[in-house]
GUKOLZA-649355 format. One record per residue (C-alpha): residue in one letter; x, y, z. Coordinates in steps of 0.001 Angstrom, whole numbers, plus 524288, in hexadecimal, padded with zeros to 5 digits. Layout:
aXYZ;...
***
This chain:
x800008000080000;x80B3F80A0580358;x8115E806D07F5CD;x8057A807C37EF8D;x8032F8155A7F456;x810BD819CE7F13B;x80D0B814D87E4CD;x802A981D0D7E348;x807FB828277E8BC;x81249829187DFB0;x8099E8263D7D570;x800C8832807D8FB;x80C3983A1A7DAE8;x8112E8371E7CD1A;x803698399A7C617;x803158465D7CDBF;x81004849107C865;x80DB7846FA7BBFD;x801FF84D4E7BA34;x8087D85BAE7BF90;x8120C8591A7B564;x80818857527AA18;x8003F863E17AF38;x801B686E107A7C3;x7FEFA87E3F7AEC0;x7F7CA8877E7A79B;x7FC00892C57A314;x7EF0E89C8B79F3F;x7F1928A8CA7955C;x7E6D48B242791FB;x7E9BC8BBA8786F6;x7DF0C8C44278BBC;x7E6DD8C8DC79923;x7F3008D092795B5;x7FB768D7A279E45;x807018E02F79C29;x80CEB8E3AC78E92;x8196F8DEED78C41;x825598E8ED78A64;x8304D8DEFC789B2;x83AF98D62C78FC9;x849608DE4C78EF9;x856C78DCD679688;x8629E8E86F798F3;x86E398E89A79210;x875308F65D79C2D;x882208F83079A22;x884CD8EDD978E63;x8898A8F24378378;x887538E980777C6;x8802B8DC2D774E7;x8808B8D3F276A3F;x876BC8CEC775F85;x876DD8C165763AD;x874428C612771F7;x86A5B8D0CF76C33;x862B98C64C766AE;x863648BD5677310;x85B618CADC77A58;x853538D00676F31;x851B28C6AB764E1;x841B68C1BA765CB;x843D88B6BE75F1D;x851408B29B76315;x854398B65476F56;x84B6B8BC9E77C03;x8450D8C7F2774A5;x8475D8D31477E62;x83F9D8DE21779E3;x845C88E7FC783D6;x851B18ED2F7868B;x857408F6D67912F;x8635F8FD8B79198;x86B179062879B7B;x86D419169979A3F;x87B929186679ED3;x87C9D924237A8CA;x8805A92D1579E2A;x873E8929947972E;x87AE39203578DDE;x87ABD9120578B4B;x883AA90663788F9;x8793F8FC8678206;x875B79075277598;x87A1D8FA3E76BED;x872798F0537733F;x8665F8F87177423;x8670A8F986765D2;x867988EC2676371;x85C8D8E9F976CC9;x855938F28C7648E;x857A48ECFB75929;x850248DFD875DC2;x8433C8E95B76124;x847838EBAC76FED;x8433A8F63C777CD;x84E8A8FB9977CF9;x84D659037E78A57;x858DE9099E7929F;x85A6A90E697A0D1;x8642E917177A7B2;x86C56910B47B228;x86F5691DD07B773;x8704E92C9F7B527;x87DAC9339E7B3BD;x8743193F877BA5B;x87315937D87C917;x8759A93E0A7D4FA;x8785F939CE7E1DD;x86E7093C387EDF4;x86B3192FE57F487;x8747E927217F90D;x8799B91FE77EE62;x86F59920EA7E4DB;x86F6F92A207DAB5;x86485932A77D4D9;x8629F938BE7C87D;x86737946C37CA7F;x858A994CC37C6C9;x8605C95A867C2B3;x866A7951FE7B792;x858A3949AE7B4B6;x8570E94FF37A824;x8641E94CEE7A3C7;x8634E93FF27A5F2;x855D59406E79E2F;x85C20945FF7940C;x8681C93AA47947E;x85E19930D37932F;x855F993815787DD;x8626A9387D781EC;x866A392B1E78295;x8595D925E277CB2;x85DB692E8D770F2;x86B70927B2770A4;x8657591BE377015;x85B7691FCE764D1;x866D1924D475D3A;x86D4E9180A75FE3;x861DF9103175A0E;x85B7690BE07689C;x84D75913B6768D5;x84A8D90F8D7782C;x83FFA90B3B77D4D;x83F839116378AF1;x846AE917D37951A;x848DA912DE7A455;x84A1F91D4D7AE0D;x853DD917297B694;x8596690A3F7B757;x855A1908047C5AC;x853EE914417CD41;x8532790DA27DB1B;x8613C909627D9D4;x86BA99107B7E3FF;x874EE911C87DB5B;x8739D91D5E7D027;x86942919FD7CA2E;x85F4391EAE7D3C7;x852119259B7D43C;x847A6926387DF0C;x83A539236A7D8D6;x836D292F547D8C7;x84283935747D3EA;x8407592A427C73B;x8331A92FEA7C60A;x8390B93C4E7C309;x8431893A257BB92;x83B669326A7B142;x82E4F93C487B3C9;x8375E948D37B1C0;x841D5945F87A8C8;x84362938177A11A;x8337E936CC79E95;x8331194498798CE;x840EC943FA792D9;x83CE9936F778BA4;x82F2F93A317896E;x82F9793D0877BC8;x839B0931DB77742;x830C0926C377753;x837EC91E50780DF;x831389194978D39;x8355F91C097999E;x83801911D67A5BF;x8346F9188C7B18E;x8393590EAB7BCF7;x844B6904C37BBB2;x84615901907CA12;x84EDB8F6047CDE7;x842CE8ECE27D31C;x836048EAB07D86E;x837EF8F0927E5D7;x83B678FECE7DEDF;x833BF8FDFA7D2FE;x8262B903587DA98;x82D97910067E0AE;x82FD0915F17D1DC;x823D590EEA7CBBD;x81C6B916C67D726;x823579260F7D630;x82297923E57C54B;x81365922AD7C84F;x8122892C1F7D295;x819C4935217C829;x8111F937FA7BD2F;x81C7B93E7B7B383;x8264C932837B795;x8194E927F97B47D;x8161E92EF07A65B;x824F092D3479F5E;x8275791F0A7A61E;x821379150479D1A;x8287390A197A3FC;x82A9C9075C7B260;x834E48FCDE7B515;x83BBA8F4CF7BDE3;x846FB8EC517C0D8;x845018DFCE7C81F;x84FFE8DD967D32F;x846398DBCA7DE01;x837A48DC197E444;x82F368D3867DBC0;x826388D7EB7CF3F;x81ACB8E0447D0B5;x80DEF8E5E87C884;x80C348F3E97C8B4;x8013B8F4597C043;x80188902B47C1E9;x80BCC904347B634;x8041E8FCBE7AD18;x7FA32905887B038;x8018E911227AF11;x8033890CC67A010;x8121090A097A2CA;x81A318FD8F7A11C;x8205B8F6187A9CB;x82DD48F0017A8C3;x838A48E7007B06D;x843D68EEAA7AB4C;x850048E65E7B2BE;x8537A8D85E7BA92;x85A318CCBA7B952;x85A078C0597BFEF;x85B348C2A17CC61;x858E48B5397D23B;x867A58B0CE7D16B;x875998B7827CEFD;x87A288AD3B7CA67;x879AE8AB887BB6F;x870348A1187B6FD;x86FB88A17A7A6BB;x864688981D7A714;x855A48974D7A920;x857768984D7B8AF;x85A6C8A7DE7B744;x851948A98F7AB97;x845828A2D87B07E;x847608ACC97BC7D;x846F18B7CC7B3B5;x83CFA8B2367AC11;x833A58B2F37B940;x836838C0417BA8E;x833198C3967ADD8;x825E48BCA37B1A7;x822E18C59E7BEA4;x826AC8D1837B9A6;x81BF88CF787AD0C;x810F48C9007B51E;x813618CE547C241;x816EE8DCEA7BE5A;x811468DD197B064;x81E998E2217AB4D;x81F1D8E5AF79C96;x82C398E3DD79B1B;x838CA8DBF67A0BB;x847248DB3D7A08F;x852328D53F7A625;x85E598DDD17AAEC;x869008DADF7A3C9;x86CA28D3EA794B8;x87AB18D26479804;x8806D8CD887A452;x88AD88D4FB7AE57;x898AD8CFFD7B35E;x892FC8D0837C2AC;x88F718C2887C910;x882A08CA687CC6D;x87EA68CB677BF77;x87A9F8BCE57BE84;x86BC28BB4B7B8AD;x86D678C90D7B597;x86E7D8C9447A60C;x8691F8C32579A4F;x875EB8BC6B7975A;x87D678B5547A1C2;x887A78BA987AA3D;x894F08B65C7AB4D;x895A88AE0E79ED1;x89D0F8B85F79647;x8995C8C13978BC4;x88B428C215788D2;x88D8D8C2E877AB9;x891318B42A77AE2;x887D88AC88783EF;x87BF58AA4C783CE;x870C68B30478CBB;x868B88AC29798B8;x85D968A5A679936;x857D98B2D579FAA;x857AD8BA2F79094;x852358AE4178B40;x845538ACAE7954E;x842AD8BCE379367;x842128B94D78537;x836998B05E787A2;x82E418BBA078B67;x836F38C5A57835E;x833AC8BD5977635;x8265C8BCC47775D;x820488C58077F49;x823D58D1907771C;x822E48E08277A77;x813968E3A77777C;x810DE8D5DE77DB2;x805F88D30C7882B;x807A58CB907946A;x7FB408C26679522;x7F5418BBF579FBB;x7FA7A8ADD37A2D7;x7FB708A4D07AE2D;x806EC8A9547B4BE;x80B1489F567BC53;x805488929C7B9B2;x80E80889EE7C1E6;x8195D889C17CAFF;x8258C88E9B7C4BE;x81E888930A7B854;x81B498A1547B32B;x814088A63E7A7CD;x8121B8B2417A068;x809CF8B51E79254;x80AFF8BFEE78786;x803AE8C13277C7C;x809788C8BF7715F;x804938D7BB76D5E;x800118CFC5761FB;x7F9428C7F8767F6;x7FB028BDA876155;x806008B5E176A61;x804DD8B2107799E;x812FA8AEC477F07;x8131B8A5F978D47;x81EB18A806795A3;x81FAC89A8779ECD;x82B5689BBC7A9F3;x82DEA88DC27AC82;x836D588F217B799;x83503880777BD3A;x83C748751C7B99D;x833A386D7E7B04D;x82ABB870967A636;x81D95879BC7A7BD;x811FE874F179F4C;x8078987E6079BA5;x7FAD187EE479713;x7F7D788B9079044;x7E999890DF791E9;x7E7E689E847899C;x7D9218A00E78C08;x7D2418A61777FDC;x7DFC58A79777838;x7E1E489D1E76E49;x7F0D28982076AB7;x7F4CF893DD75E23;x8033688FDA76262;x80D93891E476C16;x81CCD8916E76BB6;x8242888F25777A6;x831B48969177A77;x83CA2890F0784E1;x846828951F78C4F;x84C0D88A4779593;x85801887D17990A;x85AFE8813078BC6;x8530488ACA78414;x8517D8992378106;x844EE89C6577C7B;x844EC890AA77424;x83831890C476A75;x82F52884DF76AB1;x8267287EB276311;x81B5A884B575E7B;x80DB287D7D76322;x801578803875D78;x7F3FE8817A764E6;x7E74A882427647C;x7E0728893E76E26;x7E2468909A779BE;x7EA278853878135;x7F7A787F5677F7B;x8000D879D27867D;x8113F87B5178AF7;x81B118764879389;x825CB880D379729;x83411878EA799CF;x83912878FE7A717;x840EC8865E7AB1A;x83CD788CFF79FEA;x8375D89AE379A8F;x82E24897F078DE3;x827788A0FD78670;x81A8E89B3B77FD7;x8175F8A51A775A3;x8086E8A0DA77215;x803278A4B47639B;x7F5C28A88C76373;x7ECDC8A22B75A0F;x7EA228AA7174E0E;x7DCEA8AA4374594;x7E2308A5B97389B;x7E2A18B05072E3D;x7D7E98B0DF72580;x7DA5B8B3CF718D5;x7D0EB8B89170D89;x7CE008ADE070472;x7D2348B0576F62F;x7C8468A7386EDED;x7BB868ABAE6EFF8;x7B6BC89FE86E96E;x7BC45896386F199;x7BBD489DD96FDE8;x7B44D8A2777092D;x7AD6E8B05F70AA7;x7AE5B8B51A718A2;x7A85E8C23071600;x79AF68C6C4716E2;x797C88C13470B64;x79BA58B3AB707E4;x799CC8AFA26F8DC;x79F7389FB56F80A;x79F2D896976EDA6;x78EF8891D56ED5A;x793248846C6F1E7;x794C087CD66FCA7;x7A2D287D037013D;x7AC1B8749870AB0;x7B28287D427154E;x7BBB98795071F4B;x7B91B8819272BF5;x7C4CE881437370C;x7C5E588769743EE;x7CE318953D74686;x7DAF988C347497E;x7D7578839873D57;x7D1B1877F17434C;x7C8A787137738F5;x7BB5D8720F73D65;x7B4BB86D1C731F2;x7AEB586E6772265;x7A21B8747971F6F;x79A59874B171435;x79563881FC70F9D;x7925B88AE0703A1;x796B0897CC70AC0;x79CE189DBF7160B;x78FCC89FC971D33;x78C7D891A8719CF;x797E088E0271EE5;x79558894DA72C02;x7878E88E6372D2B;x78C70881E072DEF;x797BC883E5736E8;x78DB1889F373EF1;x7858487E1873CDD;x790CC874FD74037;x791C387B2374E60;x79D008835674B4F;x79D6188FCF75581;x7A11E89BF3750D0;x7ADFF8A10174DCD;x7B8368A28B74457;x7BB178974273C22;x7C599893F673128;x7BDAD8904672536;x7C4F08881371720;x7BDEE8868B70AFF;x7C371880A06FFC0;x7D35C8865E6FBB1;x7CF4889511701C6;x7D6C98982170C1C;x7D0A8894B371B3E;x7C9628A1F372043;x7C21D8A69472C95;x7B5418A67372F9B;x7ABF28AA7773BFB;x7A1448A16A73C5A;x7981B8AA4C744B9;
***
């Protein structure tokens, strides 16, 4: 009797076993609930001076490398920059290119050791910045915006009280840059626990709120936040700077890169961001500098290795979901381990799935997208053999499909929406079918082949005419709706039986 039950025991045990690995979570995406607008997915190159084409491609390249649509660059005190050649090649792939001073050669020193902008020199230092802009247009780099200050709440001299920011962008850069087109980024502060000081004085400053078009923030502590507010206001709102901050010590591979993956994932369905980027493209010489690039640190020249898994899982929400791109409602968590993001395109005519499979076996899905039909789906991996390696295509029919995500992985399903065929006039008005008002066919009865939208055969009728025709679909039980209709050699055309 005891073996017996052990028996059985382990029997149960196994069928229970088995049957959580056949189950499959679903993952629910509804078209109709849309969120923020996507800006774009970018990374700094400050104080580099050059790249080169192969590793311009690996950034920028939307069909061979990540696709990073934006781009940010550092102002040198003097209001210059090292990075004029790189920006140009990032603009030559489409990038929005976007710069930031580190500091003002006008700073003076009243607190301690922080310096301030010396506010009898602010216009000066408007004009520096108005000035570089135009340097860079001459140069062939039209930017896209402007940041007020790469982190004002540091001690060193970089530093602004909130309200002093206010000013300074209400006063002098937001009327200075008014008429050049380029946006303005009100609030770079270095994290979460400074960010709401500045985001609060630019609102209660109503010249300061007017020229920002962009509040930001850096990432290097407090967790991610909605301020709604901003939204509101009609402004944008981006993570401008981090890296992987969950180890110093360089890890190449899919440990480091799933953990920026997951921030990627909070700051767009947590704070609603529009836009993301990682700190820096190339790495430093300092041991601290570990997880903090896009290429690895401390394996030589950049130029001649290979970058880190961490470009490679930005470019599976870089390559697909595009500036002008729509975060959709999906389930964003549907098991342990597991998170989930949707986009459809401005188009909308594409749906791309973000799955962050950070547990050590597969994740099987079962796709649910409501009302929304599918007509395929690709998948796209990065592993830790793979970087955003392109699958098969699967076709489907209907509104429910079906994928298992590999273990430790960041995959992109980019869904293509099924598409009405097109319906083109016929050319033999003899042998073809009137749609019109008026409907003048051939006085005799006639075979035609009648197939649903997707082109499943439904079945041949007999009929004269068109209206004939619809009598005895209608007759058939056929509801209404549009239908795919054949007769004889003329090409297949649409019709609404009604």
């Amino acid at each position: 009797m005891t073996y017996s039950m052990k028996g059985f025991s382990l029997f149960a045990g196994s069928i229970a076993f088995l049957s959580t690995l056949a189950c499959a979570a679903t993952i629910n995406v509804d078209m109709g609930k849309e969120y923020q607008r996507i800006s774009g997915f970018g990374a700094a190159s400050a104080w580099a001076g050059s790249i080169t084409d192969k590793n311009a491609a690996f950034l920028w390249d939307s069909t061979s490398g990540a696709g990073l649509t934006l781009h940010r660059i550092r102002i040198a005190p003097d209001g210059s920059t090292s990075e004029t050649s790189i920006a140009k090649k990032a603009s030559e792939y489409g990038v929005k290119v976007w710069a930031a001073p580190w500091t003002s050669k006008y700073t003076v020193n009243y607190d301690g050791d922080k310096k301030h902008l010396d506010f009898n020199h602010a216009q000066d230092w408007a004009n520096t910045i108005l000035k570089f802009t135009q340097d860079m247009r001459k140069a062939g780099v039209n930017l896209y915006a402007i940041s007020s200050q790469n982190e004002p709440d540091g001690t060193g001299d970089n530093h602004y009280e909130p309200d002093e920011l206010a000013r300074w962008v209400g006063d002098y850069l937001g009327p200075t840059l008014d008429t050049t087109g380029i946006k303005i980024i009100g609030t770079e502060a270095i994290n979460w626990y400074g960010f709401p000081n500045y985001k609060k004085a630019f609102f209660n400053n109503p010249a300061a709120l007017k020229y920002t078009d962009i509040f930001g923030t850096h990432e290097y502590g407090g967790d991610p936040a909605a301020y709604p507010e901003i939204h509101e206001a009609g402004k944008e709102f981006w993570e401008t700077e981090v890296y992987d901050l969950g180890s110093n010590k360089e890890d190449v591979g899919m440990g480091s890169a799933l953990r920026v993956a997951n921030m990627i994932h909070d700051a767009l369905t947590i704070s609603n961001m529009n836009a993301w980027h990682f700190w820096w493209i190339y790495s430093c010489s300092e041991p601290s500098c570990g997880n903090g690039a896009l290429w690895p640190q401390g394996q030589g020249n950049p130029d001649n290795v290979e970058p880190t898994k961490r470009l490679w899982v930005m470019g599976n929400y870089s390559r697909f979901a595009r500036p002008g791109a729509r975060r959709i409602d999906a389930t964003k968590k549907p098991e342990r381990d597991v998170k989930v993001t949707a986009y459809r395109d401005s188009l909308k005519t594409k749906i791309a799935v973000v799955i962050l499979n950070s547990k050590n076996e597969e994740f099987k899905a079962d796709f649910d997208f409501g009302s929304t039909k599918i007509g395929s789906f690709k998948p796209y991996v990065t592993d830790d053999n793979n970087n955003l390696k392109e699958g098969s295509e699967v076709k489907v029919d209907g509104s429910k499909c079906s994928y298992s995500a590999p273990a430790r992985s960041a995959t992109t399903v980019e869904f293509i929406l099924w598409q009405e065929p097109k319906v083109e006039p016929p050319k033999d008005s003899t042998e073809s079918i009137a749609f019109g008002r008026l409907s003048v066919p051939q006085k005799r009865q006639s075979t035609y082949k009648v197939f649903s939208p997707i082109g499943a055969f439904i079945g041949e009728f007999q009929a004269e005419h068109i209206d004939e025709l619809r009598n005895a679909m209608t007759s058939a039980g056929l509801s209404r709706g549009v239908y795919m209709v054949k007769l004889g050699n003329a090409k297949t055309q649409r019709m609404v039986l009604r």
